[in-house]
N, C-alpha and C positions, 0 to 999 in steps of 0.2 A: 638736240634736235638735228634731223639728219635733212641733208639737201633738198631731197624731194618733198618732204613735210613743210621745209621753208617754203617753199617753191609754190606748192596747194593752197599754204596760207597766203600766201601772198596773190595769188592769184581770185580767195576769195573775196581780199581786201580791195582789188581793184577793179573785179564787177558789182563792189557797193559803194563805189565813189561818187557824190550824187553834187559835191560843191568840189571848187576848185582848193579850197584850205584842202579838201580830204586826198586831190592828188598830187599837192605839194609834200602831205605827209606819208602817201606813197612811193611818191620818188625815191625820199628816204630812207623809204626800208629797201628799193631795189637797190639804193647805194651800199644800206649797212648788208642785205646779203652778199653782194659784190666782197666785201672787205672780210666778213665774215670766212669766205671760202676762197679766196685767195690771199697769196704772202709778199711782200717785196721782193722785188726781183735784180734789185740796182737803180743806176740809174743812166738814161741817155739822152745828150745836147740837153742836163739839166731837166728831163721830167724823168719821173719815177715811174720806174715799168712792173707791172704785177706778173707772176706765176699763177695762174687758176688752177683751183684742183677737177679734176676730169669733168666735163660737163655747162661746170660754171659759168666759164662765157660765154655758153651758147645759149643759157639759162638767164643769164642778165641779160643780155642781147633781147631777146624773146619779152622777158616781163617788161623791160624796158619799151620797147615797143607798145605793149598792151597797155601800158598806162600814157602812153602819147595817144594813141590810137584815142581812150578813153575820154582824155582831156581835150582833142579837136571834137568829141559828138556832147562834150559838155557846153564846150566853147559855140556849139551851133552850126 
């Protein structure tokens, strides 16, 4: 599966989020995409720093968001 395919699916995952279990296990997948498309990168002052490949983090960044955004209009 290629970036953008993850990215649609994931994005239809998180405008059917309708309980808070369903955006704990969103988060999840915007973590395992995170991991999925980026590599270790070393590490500094003791945390480990990722390389993204092109797009990536502006792509987590973004879905990340949309499922916060999702869980404050679940939250009320």
């Amino acid at each position: 599966m290629n970036q953008s395919t993850s990215i649609l699916k994931i994005i239809k995952v998180i405008e059917s989020c309708i309980t808070l279990d369903h955006i704990k296990a969103t988060y999840r997948m915007v973590h395992t995409f995170a991991k999925q498309y980026s590599s270790p990168a070393g590490k500094r002052f003791g945390e480990q720093l990722w390389h993204f490949d092109d797009g990536a983090a502006e792509a987590y960044n973004e879905l990340w968001l949309m499922v916060r955004e999702k869980e404050l209009k679940i939250l009320g």
